[in-house]
N, C-alpha and C positions, 0 to 999 in steps of 0.2 A: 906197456902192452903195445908192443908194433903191430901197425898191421899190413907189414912187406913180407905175404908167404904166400904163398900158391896152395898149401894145405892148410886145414886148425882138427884138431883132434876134438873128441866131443871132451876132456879132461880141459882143455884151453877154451874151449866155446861156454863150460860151464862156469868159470872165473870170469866171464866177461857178461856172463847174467849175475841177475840181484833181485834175488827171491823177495818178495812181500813180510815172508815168513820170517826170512833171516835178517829184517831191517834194522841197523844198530841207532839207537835215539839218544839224541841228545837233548837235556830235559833243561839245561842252561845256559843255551846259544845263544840268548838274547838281551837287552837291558831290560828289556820288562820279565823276564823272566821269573819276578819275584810278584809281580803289578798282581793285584786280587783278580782275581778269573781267567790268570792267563799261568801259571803254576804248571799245571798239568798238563800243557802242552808239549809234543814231543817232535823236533826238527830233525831232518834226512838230507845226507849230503848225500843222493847218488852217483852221479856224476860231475867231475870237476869239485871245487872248493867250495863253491855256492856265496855266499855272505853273512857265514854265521860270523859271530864274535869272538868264539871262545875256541882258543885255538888245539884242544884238546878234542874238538869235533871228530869223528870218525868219516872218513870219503869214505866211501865203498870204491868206487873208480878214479883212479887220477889221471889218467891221458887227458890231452885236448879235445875236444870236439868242436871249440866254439860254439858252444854252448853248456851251460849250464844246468842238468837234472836231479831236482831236490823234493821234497814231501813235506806236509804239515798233517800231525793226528794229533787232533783232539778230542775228550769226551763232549758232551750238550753241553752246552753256558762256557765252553773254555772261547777266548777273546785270543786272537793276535793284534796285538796295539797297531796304533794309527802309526804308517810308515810310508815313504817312497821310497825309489830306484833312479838309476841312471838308466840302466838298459832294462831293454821288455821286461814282462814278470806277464807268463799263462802259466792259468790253472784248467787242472780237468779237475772237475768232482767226480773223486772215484766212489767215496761211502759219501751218504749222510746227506743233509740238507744245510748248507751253509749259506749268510748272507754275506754278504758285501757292503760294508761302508766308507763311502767316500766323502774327501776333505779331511782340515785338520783336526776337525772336533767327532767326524763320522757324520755330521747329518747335513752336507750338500746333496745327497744322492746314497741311495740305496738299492740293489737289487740282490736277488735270492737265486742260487744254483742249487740245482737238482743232480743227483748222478748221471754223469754222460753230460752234463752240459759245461761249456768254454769259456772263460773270461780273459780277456786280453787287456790288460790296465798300460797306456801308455806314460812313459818316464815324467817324473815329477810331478807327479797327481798322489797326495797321502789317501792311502788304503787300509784298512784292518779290515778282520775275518772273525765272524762268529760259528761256530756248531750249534744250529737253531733245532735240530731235528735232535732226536731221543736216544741214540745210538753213536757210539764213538763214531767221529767222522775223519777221511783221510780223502788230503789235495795231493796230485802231483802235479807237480810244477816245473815249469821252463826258465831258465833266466836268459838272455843274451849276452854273449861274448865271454871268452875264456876266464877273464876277469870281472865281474861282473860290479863291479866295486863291493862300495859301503852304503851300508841302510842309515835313510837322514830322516830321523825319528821327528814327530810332532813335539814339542817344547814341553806339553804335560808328563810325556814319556820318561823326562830325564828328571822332571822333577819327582816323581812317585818312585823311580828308581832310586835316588837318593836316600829317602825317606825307607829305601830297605836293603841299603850298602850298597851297593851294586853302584859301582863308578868304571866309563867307559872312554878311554884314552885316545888320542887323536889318533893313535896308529890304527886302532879299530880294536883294540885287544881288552877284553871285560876281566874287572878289577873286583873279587868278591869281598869286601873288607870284614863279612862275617865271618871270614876261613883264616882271617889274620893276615889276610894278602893288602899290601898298600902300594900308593903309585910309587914306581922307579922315580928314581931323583931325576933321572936323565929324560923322563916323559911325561907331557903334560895329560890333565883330564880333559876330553873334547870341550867344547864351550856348545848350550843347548843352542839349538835353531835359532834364529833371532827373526823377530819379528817381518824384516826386510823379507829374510829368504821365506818365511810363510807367506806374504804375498806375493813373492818373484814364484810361487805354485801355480802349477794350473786348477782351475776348478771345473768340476762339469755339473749340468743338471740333470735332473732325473733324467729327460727325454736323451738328451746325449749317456747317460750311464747304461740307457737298457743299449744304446748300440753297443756298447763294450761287449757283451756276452752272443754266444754262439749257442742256441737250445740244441738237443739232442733231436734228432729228427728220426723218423723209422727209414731205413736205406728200403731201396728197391731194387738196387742191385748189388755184385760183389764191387763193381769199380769205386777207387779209391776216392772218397769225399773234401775236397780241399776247403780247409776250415784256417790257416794262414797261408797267405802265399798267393801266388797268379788263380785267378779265378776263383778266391777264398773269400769269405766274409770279410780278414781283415787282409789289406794289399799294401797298408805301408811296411817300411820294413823294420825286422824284428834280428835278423842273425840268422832265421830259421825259418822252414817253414811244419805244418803241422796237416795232419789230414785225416781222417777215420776212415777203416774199411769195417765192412760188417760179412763174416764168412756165414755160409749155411751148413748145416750137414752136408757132407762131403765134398765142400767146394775147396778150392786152391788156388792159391796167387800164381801168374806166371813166373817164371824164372828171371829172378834182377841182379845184375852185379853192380853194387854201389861203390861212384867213384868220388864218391865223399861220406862223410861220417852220419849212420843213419843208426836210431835209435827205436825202437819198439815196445809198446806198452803194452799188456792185455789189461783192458777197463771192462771185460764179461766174457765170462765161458775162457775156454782152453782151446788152443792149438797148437799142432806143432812146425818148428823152425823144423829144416829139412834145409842141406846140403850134400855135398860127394861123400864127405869122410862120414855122415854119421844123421842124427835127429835130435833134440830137444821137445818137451812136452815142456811148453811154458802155460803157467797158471795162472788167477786171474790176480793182479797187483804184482806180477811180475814186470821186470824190465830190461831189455838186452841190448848191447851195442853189437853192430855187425862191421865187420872189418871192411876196410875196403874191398874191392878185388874178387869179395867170396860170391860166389853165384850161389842162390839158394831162391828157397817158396815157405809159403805157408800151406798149411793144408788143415782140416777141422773138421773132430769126430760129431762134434756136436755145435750150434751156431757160437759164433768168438764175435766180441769187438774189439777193435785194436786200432792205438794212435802211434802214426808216425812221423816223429820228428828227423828232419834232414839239415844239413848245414846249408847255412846258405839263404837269398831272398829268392 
């Protein structure tokens, strides 16, 4: 998907959105993927690769952005096992009430997102995700840099994997030995975390975890909110920055032409993109990349909330 045109037809504008509705899941991306309470969780490569395992994953988008946009939906009681990154890793809570536990075992630190509120978990800190609320819940998430590596699981991780086939290879690629799949001769099984790299982790305490997160706050006006980035909650840097607008009935963004890769979420209500050639009515859990170059607005029939990620610190 280039984006060196002077024109985009609303047919080209509508491939470079990625409806809520039409989300393709992947229900095996993971080594815990079999782990009790983490089963029914279901993974979203929106944009870029992201760091699934299984390389039968569905992207919705492959261009660059430098950056990385993906989801997690799970029902109540579904778990994402304890994991780190190398590069940033934000969430928006778009549904549900989810907690956050941090450390290798989950209980250095604990705190709980609401819908509309931010967590920004710095590299090398193990993290897992529960759905604590009653209603299927759904993350969208950032990762940093076009490659974002591999996920370095907690040590319990591999071993309950084991224990339900699931063997996961230095290249990063998941081995399901229940399907009669076995390691290639030519490739080894990763070896678990060892003890060393658990404590070469960082660890935070509660009082440092609740800094992690960004609450949702009631806007006062349509100007954009920076929530990463210069004059943002969080100021180190990420790849990216992030920020929320909140529109009211009939209000509209100025006109922007982005000279780098900007991405837009609707996390409430409906509005529409709005360019030369045409309009989009994007919906809420919708998500769109906007080309370089295109001058366009928002505008909104009814009040919208909306995150926007930009390349760049």
């Amino acid at each position: 998907m280039s984006d060196n045109k002077s024109s985009w037809t609303v047919d080209q504008m509508k491939r470079r959105c990625v409806r809520y509705t039409d989300l393709h899941p992947c229900y095996n991306a993971f080594i815990d993927t079999r782990t009790p309470g983490s089963a029914a969780k279901e993974n979203f490569t929106i944009i870029g690769p992201g760091v699934s395992e299984n390389p039968e994953q569905f992207v919705h988008i492959e261009e660059p952005h430098g950056f990385n946009i993906g989801g997690a939906r799970q029902p109540p009681g579904c778990v994402n096992s304890q994991h780190s990154h190398k590069t940033a890793e934000v969430f928006v809570a778009h549904k549900g009430t989810w907690r956050f536990d941090l450390g290798e075992n989950g209980d250095d630190a604990q705190v709980v997102l609401n819908e509309g509120d931010v967590i920004s978990i710095p590299t090398d800190i193990f993290r897992g995700f529960t759905n604590i609320g009653k209603e299927t819940g759904f993350l969208w998430a950032v990762l940093g840099q076009d490659d974002p590596g591999r996920v370095t699981w907690a040590p319990k991780v591999f071993e309950m994997a084991q224990d339900y086939g699931l063997v996961l290879l230095e290249s990063g690629r998941l081995i399901d030995t229940t399907k009669g799949e076995a390691v290639p001769s030519d490739e080894r099984p990763m070896k678990p975390t060892s003890r060393d790299e658990v404590a070469a982790m960082t660890r935070v305490s509660q009082k440092e975890a609740e800094k992690l997160v960004w609450r949702k706050v009631e806007a006062t006006s349509e100007a954009p909110m920076p929530v990463i980035g210069r004059n943002g909650m969080f100021s180190r840097p990420h790849g990216f920055t992030l920020e929320r607008i909140v529109l009211s009935e009939g209000q509209a963004t100025r006109s922007e032409i982005p000279d780098r890769p900007k991405v837009i979420f609707v996390q409430a209500g409906s509005a529409s993109f709005r360019w030369d050639d045409g309009a989009l009515v994007l919906e809420k859990g919708d998500t769109l990349t906007i080309p370089r170059g295109l001058s366009h607005s928002l505008s909104c029939g009814s009040k919208a909330e909306i995150f926007i990620v930009r390349q760049g610190d």
